[in-house]
TINUSE-146005 format. One record per residue: residue number from 0; x, y, z of N, C-alpha, C, CB in turn. Coordinates in steps of 0.02 Angstrom, whole numbers, plus 50000, padded with zeros to 5 digits. Glycine has a CB too. Layout:
BEGIN
+-----+-------+-------+-------+-------+-------+-------+-------+-------+-------+-------+-------+-------+
!   i !   npx !   npy !   npz !  capx !  capy !  capz !   cpx !   cpy !   cpz !  cbpx !  cbpy !  cbpz !
+-----+-------+-------+-------+-------+-------+-------+-------+-------+-------+-------+-------+-------+
! NUM !     X !     Y !     Z !     X !     Y !     Z !     X !     Y !     Z !     X !     Y !     Z !
...
+-----+-------+-------+-------+-------+-------+-------+-------+-------+-------+-------+-------+-------+
This chain:
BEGIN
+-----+-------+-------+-------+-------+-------+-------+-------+-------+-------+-------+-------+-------+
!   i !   npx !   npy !   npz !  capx !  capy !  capz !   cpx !   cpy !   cpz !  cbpx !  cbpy !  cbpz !
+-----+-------+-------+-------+-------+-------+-------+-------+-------+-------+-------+-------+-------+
!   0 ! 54479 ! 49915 ! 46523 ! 54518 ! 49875 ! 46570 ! 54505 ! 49900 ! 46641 ! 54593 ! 49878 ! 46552 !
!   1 ! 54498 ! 49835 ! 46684 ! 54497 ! 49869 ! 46753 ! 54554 ! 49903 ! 46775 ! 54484 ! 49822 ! 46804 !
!   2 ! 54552 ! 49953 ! 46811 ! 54605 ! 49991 ! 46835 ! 54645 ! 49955 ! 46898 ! 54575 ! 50059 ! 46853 !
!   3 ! 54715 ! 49959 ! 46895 ! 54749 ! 49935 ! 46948 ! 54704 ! 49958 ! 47021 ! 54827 ! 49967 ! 46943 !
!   4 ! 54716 ! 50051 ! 47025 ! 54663 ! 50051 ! 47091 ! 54605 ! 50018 ! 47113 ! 54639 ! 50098 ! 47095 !
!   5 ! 54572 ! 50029 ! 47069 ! 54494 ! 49981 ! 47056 ! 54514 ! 49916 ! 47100 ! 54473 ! 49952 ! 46954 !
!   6 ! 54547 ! 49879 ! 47069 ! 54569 ! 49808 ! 47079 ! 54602 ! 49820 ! 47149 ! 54623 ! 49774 ! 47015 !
!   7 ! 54643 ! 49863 ! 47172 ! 54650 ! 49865 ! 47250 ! 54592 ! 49854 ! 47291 ! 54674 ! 49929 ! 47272 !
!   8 ! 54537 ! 49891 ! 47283 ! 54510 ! 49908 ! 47321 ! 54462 ! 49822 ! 47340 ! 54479 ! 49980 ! 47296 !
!   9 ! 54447 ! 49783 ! 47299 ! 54394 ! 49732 ! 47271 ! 54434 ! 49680 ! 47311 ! 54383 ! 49720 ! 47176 !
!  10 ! 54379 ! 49652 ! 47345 ! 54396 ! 49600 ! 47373 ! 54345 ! 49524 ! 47356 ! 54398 ! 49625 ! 47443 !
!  11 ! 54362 ! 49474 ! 47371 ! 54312 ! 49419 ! 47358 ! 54247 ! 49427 ! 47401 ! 54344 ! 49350 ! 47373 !
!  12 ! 54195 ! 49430 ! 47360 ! 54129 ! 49437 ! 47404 ! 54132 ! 49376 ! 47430 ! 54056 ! 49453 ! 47369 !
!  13 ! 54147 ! 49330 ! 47440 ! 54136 ! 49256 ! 47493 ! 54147 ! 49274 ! 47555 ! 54188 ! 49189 ! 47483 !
!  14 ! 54218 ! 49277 ! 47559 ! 54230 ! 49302 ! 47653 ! 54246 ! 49382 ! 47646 ! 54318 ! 49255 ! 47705 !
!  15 ! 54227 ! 49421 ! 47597 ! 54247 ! 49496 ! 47614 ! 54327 ! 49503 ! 47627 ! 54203 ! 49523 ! 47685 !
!  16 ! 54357 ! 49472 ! 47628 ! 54461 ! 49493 ! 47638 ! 54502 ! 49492 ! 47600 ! 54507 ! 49455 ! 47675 !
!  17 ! 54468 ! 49400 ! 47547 ! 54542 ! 49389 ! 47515 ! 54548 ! 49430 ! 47443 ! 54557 ! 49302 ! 47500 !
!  18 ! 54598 ! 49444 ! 47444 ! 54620 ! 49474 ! 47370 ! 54597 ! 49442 ! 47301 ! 54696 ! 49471 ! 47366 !
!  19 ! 54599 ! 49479 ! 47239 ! 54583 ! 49477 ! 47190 ! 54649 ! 49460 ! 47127 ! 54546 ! 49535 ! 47192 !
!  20 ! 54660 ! 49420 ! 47089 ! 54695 ! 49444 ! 47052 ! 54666 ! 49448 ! 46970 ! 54752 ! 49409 ! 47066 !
!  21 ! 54689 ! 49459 ! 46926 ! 54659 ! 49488 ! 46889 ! 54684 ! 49415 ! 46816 ! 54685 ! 49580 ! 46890 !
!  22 ! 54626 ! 49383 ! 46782 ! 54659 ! 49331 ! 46727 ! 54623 ! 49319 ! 46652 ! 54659 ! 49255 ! 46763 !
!  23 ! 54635 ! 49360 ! 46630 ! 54620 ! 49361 ! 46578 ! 54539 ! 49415 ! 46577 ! 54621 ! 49284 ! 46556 !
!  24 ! 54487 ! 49403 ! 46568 ! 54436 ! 49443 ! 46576 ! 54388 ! 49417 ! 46628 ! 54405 ! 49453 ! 46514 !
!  25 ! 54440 ! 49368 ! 46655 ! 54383 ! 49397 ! 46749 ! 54426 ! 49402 ! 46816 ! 54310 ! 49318 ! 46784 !
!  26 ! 54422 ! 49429 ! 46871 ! 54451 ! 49408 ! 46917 ! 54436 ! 49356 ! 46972 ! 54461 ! 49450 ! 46934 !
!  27 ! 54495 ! 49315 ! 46994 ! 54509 ! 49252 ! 47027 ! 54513 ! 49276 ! 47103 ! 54579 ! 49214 ! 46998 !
!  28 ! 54477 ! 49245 ! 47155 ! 54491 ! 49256 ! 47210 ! 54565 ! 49195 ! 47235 ! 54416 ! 49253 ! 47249 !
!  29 ! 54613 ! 49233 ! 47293 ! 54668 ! 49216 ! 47281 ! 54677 ! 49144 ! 47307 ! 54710 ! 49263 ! 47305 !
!  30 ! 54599 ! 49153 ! 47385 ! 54596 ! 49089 ! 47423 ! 54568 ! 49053 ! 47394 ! 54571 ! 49084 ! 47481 !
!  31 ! 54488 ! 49034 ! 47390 ! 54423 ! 48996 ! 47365 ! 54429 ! 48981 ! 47295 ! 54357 ! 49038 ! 47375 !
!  32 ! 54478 ! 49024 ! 47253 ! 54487 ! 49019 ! 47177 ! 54403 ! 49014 ! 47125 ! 54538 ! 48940 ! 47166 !
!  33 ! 54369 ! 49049 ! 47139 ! 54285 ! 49069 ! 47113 ! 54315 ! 49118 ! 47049 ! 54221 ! 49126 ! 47188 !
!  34 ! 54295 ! 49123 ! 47004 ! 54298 ! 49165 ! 46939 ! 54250 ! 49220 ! 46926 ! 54290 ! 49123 ! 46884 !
!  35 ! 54258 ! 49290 ! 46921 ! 54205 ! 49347 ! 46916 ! 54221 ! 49360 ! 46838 ! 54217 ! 49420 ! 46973 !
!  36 ! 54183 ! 49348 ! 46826 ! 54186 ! 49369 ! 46733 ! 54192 ! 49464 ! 46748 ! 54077 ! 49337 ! 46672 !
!  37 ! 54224 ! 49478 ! 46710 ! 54239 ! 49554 ! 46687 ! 54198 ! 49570 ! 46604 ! 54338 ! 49563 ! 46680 !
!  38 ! 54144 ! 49611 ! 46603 ! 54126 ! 49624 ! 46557 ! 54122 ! 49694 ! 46542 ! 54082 ! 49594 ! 46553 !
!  39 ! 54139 ! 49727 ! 46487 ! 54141 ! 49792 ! 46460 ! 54161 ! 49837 ! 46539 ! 54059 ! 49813 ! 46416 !
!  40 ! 54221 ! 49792 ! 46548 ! 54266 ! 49844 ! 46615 ! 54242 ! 49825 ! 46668 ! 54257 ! 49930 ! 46620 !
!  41 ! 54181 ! 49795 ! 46672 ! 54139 ! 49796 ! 46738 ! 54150 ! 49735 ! 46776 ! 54061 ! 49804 ! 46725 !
!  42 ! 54186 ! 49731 ! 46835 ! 54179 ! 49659 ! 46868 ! 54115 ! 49657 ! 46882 ! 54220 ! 49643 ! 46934 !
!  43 ! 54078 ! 49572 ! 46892 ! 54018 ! 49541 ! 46887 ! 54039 ! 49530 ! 46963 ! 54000 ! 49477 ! 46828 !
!  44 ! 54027 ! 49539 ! 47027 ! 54035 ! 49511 ! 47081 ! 53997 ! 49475 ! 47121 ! 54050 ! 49541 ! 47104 !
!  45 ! 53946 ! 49460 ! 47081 ! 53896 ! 49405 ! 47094 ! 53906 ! 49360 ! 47106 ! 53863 ! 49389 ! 47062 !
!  46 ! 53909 ! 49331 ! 47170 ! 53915 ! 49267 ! 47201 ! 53870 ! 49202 ! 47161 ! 53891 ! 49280 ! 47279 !
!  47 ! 53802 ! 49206 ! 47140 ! 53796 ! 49154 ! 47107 ! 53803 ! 49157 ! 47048 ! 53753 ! 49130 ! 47116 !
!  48 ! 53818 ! 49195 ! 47014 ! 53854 ! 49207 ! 46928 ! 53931 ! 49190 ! 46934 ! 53848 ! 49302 ! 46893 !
!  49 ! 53975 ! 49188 ! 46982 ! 54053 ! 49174 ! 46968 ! 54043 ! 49095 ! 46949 ! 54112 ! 49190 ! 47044 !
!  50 ! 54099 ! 49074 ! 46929 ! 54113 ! 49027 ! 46906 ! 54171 ! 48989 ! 46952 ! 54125 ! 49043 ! 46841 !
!  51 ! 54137 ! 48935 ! 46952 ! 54172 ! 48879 ! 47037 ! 54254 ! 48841 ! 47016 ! 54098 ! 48778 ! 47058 !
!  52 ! 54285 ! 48826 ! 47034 ! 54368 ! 48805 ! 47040 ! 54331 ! 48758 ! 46998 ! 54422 ! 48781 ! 47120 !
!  53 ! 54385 ! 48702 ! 46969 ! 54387 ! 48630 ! 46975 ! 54363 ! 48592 ! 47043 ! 54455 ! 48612 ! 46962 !
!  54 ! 54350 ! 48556 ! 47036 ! 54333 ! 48501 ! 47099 ! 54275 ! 48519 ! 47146 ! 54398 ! 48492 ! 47150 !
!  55 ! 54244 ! 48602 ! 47113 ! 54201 ! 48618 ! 47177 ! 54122 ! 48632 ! 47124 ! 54240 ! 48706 ! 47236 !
!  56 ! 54091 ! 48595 ! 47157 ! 54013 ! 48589 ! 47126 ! 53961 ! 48627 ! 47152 ! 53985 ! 48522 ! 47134 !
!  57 ! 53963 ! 48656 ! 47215 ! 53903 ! 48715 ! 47243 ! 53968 ! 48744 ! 47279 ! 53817 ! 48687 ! 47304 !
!  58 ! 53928 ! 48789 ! 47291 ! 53979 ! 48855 ! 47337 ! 53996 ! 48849 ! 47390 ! 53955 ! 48919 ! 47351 !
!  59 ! 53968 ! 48774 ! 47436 ! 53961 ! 48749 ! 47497 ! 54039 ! 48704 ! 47484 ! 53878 ! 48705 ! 47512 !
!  60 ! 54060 ! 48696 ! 47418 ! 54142 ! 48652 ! 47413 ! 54209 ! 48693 ! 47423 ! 54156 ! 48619 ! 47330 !
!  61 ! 54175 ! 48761 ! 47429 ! 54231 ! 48810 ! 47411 ! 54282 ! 48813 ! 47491 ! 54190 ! 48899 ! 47385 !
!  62 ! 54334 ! 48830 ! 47490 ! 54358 ! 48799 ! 47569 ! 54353 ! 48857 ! 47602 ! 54439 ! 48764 ! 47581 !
!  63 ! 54341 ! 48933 ! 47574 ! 54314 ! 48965 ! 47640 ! 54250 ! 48967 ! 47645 ! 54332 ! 49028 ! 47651 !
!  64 ! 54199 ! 48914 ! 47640 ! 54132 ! 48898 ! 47659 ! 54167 ! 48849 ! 47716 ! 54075 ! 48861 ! 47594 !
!  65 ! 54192 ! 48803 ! 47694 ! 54207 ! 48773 ! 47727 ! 54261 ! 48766 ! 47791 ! 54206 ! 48749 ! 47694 !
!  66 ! 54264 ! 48820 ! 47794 ! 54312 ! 48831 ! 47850 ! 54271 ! 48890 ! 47892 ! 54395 ! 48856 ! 47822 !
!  67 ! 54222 ! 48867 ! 47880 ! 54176 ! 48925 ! 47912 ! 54172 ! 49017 ! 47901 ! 54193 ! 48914 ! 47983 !
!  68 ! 54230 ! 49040 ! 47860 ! 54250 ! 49090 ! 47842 ! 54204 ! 49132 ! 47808 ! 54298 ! 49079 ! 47812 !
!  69 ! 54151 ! 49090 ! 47786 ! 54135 ! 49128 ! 47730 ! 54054 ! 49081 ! 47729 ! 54201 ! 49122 ! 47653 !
!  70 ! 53980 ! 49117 ! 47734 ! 53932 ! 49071 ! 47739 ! 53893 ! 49097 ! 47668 ! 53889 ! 49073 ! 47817 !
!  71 ! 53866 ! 49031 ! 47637 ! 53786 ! 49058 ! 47596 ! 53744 ! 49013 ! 47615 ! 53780 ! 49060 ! 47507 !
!  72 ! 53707 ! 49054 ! 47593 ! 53625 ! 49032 ! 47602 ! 53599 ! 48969 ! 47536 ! 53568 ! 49120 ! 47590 !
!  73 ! 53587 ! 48924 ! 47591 ! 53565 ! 48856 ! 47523 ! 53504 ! 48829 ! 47546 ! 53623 ! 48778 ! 47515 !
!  74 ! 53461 ! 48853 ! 47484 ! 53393 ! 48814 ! 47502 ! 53366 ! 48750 ! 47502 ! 53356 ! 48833 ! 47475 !
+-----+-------+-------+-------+-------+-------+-------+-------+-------+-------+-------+-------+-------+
């Protein structure tokens, strides 16, 4: 299990600020709502391996892309 500290420290790699919370075996960022799979303890914090909200189809839907908060690179 990830450790409470652990989980302090981890923030959403999109804009680097917002908090993490923790749901079942991945963690949820609190703004953009992106999914980090947790495997054998280990958060996955891979921006193109998380898994996107409802309603959002590239990473460019997520609203801190879109609020300028937060940029990726799309080829």
């Amino acid at each position: 299990m990830v450790s409470e500290d652990l989980l302090a420290l981890l923030v959403c790699p999109m804009d680097q600020k917002s908090s993490l919370r923790r749901e079942g075996d991945a963690l949820v960022c609190t703004r953009c709502g992106p999914r980090f799979a947790i495997k054998d303890d280990i958060p996955n914090m891979l921006i193109e391996e998380a898994e996107l909200p409802p309603g959002c189809d590239a990473l460019t839907d997520l609203e801190c892309v879109r609020s300028g908060d937060a940029r990726v690179d799309v080829p």
